[in-house]
N, C-alpha and C positions, 0 to 999 in steps of 0.2 A: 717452888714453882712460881715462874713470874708469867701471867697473866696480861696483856695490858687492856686497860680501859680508857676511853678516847671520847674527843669531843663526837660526838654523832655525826658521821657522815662528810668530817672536814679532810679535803681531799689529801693533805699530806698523810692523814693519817693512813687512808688505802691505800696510798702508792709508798708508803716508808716504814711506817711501824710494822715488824713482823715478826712478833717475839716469839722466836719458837719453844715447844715443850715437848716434852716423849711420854707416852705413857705405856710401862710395860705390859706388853699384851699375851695371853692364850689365844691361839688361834686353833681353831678346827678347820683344817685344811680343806676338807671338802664341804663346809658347813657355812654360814650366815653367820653363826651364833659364834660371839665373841667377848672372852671373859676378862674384863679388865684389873688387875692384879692390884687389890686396895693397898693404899699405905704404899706403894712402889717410889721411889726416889724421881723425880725430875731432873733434865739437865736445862739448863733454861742459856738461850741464847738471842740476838737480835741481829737485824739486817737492817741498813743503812740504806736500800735503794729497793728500786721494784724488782731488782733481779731473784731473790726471794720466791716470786711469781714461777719461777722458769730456770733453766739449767744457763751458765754461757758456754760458750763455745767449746770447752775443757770439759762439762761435767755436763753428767744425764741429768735429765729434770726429774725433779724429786718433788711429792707433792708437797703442798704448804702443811703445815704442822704447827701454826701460830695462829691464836686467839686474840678477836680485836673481839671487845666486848661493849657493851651499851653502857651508860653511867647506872651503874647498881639503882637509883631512884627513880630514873627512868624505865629498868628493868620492873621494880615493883608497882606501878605505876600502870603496866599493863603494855607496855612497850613503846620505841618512836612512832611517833608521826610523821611518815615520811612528808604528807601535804606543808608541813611548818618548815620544810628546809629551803635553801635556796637554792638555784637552777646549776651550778657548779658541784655544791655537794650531792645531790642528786644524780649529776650526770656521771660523777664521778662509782656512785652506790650501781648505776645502770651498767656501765661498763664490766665492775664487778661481777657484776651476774650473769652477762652476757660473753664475755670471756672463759670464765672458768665455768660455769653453769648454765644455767635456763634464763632468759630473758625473761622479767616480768615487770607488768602493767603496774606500778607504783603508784598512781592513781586509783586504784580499785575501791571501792569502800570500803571502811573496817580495816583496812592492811597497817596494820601493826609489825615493825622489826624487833624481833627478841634480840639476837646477835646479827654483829656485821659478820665476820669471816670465820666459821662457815654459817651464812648466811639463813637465820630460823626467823619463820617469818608467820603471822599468825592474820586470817581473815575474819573479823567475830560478823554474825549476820551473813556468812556465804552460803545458807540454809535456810530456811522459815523453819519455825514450829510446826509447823503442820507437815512439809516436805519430812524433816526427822520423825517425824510420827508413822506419814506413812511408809517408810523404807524398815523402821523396826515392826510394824503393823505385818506389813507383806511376808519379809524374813521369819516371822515367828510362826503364819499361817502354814508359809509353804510347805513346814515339814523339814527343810530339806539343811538345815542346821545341824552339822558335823563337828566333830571332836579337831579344836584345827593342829597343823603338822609343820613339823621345820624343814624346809629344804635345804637334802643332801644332798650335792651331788647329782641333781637333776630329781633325785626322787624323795615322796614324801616319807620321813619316818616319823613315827607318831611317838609323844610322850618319851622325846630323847632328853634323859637328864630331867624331865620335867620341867624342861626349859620351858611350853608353851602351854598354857594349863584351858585355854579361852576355846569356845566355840566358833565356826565360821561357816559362812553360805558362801560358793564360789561361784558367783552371776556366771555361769558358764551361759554358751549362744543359745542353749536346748533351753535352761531353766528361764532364760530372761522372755526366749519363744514362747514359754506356759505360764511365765507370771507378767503379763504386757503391763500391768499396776506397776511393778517394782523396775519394770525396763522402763518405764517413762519416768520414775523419779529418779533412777541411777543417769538419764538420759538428760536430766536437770542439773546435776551433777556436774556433768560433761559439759555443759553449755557453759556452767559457772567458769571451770578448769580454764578452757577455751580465752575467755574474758581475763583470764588470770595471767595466763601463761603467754608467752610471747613465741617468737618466732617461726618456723617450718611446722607445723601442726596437721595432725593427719584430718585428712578430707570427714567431712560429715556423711552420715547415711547409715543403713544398717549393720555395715561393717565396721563401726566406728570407733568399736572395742578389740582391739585386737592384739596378738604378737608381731614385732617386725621382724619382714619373711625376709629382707635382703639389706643389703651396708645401706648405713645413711638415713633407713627410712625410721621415721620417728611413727609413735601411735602408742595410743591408752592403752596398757592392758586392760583385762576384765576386772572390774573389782570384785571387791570379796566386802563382806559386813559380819561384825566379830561381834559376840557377846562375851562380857567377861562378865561370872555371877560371882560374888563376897569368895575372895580369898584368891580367885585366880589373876595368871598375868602371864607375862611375856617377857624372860627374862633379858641379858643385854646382850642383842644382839643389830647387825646390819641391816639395811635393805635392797645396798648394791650385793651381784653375785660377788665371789672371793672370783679373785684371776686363776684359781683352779679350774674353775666351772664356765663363765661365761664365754669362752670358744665356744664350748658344744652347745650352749644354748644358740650363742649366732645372736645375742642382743644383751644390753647394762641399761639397768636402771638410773634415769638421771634427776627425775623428783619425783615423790613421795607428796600425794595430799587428800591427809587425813581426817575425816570430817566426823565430829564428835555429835552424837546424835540423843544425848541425853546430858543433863547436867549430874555429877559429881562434887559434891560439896567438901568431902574427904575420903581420898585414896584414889586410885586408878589412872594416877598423873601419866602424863609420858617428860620422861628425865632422861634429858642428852648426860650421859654418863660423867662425858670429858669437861662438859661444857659448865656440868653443875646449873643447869637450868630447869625447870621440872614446867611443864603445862600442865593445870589444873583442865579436866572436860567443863566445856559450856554448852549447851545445847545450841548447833547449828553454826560455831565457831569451827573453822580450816584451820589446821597445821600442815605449812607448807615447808619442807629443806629440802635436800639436794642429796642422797648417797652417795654418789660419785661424778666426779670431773669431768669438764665437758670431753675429756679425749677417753671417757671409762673406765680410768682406773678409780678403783673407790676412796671416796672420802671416810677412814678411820676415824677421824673427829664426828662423827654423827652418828656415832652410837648410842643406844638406846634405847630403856626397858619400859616397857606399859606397866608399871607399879599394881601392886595387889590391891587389887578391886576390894572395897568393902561395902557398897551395895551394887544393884546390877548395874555396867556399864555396855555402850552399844555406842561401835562405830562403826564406820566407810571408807574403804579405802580404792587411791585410784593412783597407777602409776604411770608417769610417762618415760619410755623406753627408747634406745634407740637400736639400729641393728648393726652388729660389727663384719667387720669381713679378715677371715684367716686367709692366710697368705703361706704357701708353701707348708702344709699342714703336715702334708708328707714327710717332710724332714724336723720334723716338731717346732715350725718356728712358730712365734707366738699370736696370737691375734693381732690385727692391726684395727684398734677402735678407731672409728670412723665420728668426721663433728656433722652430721647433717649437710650441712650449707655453707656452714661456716669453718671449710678445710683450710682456710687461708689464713684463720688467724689463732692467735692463742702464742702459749710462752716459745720462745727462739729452740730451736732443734740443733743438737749435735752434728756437726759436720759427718756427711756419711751415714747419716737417718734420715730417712721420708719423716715427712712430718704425719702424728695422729700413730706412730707406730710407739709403744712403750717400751722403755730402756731394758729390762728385765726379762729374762725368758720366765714363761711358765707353764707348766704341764695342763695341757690343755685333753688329755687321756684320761679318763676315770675308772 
């Protein structure tokens, strides 16, 4: 498997290097949970231009499948600085994100890059000590801490494969109305995300948490706050739907950010699988990626297991979504994910394709 590792952020590297790799996968068709096949063979190949990015004229776009990674020292290190680069490479890192992903503030405090493409990016201090206290304080009082579930297929089954071993509170609109403590520190959260995250972002106010009801519209789900106690975890799996599911949902997950609410000194990392990267918890430290592409289909590279906890660990999770719109549903054609605002741009489309529609049919019937 060839890997490349690159000067941080110098813009040939984004627009040229694009070593790609395969990794043979188990998939559960109707499921998140995705087992990646250890010891499986790689074929490793590389692209010469930014077409890479995007399909030309002849062929469907196909997503990226290569790893640009950080200098291994810099990785241990705690990750780049993006403030230490220069206004080229930078802009170069912006465009990355804002093309194929979520637009983010690169200036934020704390904002640390683990990897360039696909882009894991880590905020340390995007929580106080005290904020983590009182969101695991609230959660524990409430009671209302459940056995948590993998989503099938739209629905929850519990203890499949023993894939997810961890507890969870689902800030639903009722429980956040009876705990107004835990709605205003999850609403701190939100304000952080907000500051974080760039572009079309849904409006403030009491509805602020929500699914997106129609194409285009972006919005936070609710979060959820997970305890994992010695021995449990969350095996490898997704956080984008699989393209089985997300028609009947009517929305994809397009970042994922995780906020660790207690420090772990050994065990209960979260390890991008492919990427061979592992986060250690810090208390009030963000983990920010990306599961899938700004046009919806999922990023496979961002898989990912919460490692077995060996004392208790406690986090926060907050997702921002967007909503797709199916198209001729009746005749099984496929979703057409939808970019927000930004339908105009992104990789070149096959002659004879609307743009934002994916090359692929898929069974959008469960």
């Amino acid at each position: 498997m060839r890997i490349q590792h690159v000067n941080p952020f110098a813009s040939a590297a984004l627009r040229n290097m694009r070593p790609r790799i395969t990794c043979p996968l188990i998939r559960n068709r109707r499921s998140n949970t995705v087992a990646a096949t250890p010891g499986g063979q790689a074929v490793s190949s590389s692209s010469g231009s930014s077409s890479s990015f995007g399909p030309s004229k002849q062929q469907a776009w196909v997503p990226p499948s290569g790893i640009l990674k950080i200098n291994p020292t810099l990785l241990q290190a705690g990750g780049l600085d993006v403030s230490r680069e220069g206004p080229q490479a930078r802009a170069s890192f912006e465009g990355h994100l804002t093309s194929l992903f979520v637009p983010v503030n690169l200036d934020h405090p704390g904002l640390r890059v683990l990897n360039i493409d696909p882009p894991v990016i880590t905020v340390e201090g995007f929580m106080s000590p005290g904020e983590c206290d009182d969101i695991i304080q609230t959660a524990t009082e409430s009671g209302l801490m459940r056995q948590s579930g993998v989503g099938v297929g739209g629905y929850q089954v519990k203890d499949l494969d023993n894939v997810r071993t961890s507890s969870t509170l689902a800030a639903t609109t009722e429980v956040l109305s009876q705990h107004p403590h835990l709605s205003s520190a999850l609403n701190v959260m939100l304000s952080r995300a907000r500051g974080l995250l760039g572009g079309p972002l849904p409006a403030e106010g009491p509805a602020a948490f929500s699914r997106p009801s129609q194409p285009g519209q972006v919005a936070f789900e609710l979060p959820q706050v997970a305890r994992y106690q010695p021995g449990q975890h969350f095996l490898t799996h997704e956080d984008a739907f699989p393209e089985t599911v997300v028609g009947s949902k009517g929305y994809q997950r397009r970042a994922t950010l995780l906020v660790y609410l207690n420090d772990c000194e050994r065990g209960g990392a979260t390890k991008f699988d492919i990427l061979d990267i592992a986060v250690q918890p810090r208390k009030g430290t963000a983990l920010l990626f990306f599961p899938a592409f700004a046009n919806g289909i999922p990023d496979k590279r961002t898989l990912h297991t919460a490692q077995d906890a060996v004392a208790e660990k406690w986090v926060t999770q907050l997702w921002l979504s967007c909503g797709v719109r199916c198209t001729a549903q009746q005749q099984g054609s496929v979703p057409a994910f939808v970019r927000g605002t930004r339908t105009s741009s992104g990789p070149p489309v096959p002659k004879g394709r609307k743009r934002g529609v994916p090359p692929q049919r898929i069974n959008t019937k469960i």
